[in-house]
C-alpha positions, 0 to 999 in steps of 0.5 A, spaced: 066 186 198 066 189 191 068 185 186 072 188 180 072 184 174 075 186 167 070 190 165 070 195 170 078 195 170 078 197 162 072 202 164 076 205 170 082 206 164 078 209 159 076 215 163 083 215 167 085 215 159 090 210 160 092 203 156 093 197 161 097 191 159 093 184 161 098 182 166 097 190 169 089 189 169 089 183 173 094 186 178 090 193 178 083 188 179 086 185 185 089 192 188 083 195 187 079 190 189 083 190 196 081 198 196 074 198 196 074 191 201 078 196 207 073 202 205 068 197 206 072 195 214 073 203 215 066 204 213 063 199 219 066 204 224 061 207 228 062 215 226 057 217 231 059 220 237 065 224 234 065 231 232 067 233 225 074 236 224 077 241 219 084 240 220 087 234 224 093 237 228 088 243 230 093 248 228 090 255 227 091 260 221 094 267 223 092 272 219 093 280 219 088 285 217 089 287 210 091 296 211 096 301 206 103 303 210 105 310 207 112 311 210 113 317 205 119 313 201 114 313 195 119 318 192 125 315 192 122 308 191 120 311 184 128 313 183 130 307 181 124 305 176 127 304 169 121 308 167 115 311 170 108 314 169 105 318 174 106 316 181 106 308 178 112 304 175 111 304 166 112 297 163 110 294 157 104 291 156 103 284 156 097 280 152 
């Protein structure tokens, strides 16, 4: 098991960039050190013989190809621009 002593916990706080009381570096040396100690347990099972897995329900994304549909309706959709240039709505430009 890792051991986590105040040193590494104010380490840890510099790079999350927090400030850590006392009292809140002795509770987070011992939360951690429970955390790494359970990784340790979960990294003693024997992975060997399973298959790796992207997604754990085995849901599958449905996806179209991508194609234009002109239904003619250009004209009309247009009607109701504020302002148009061409065959394209006019808006102002954004930087």
């Amino acid at each position: 098991m890792t051991d986590f002593n105040t040193r590494d916990i104010d380490h840890l706080a510099a790079l999350a960039r927090l400030e850590l009381s006392e009292e809140e570096k002795k509770r987070f040396e011992g939360q951690l050190a429970s955390i790494l100690a359970y990784v340790e347990k979960l990294n003693q099972v024997d992975t060997h013989e399973a298959a790796p897995t992207a997604h754990a329900t085995g849901l599958v994304t449905v996806t179209r190809n991508d194609s234009v549909h002109d239904e003619g309706r250009q004209a009309e959709i247009l009607k109701e621009a504020p302002a148009i240039e061409g065959k394209n709505y006019k808006v102002k430009s954004v930087f």
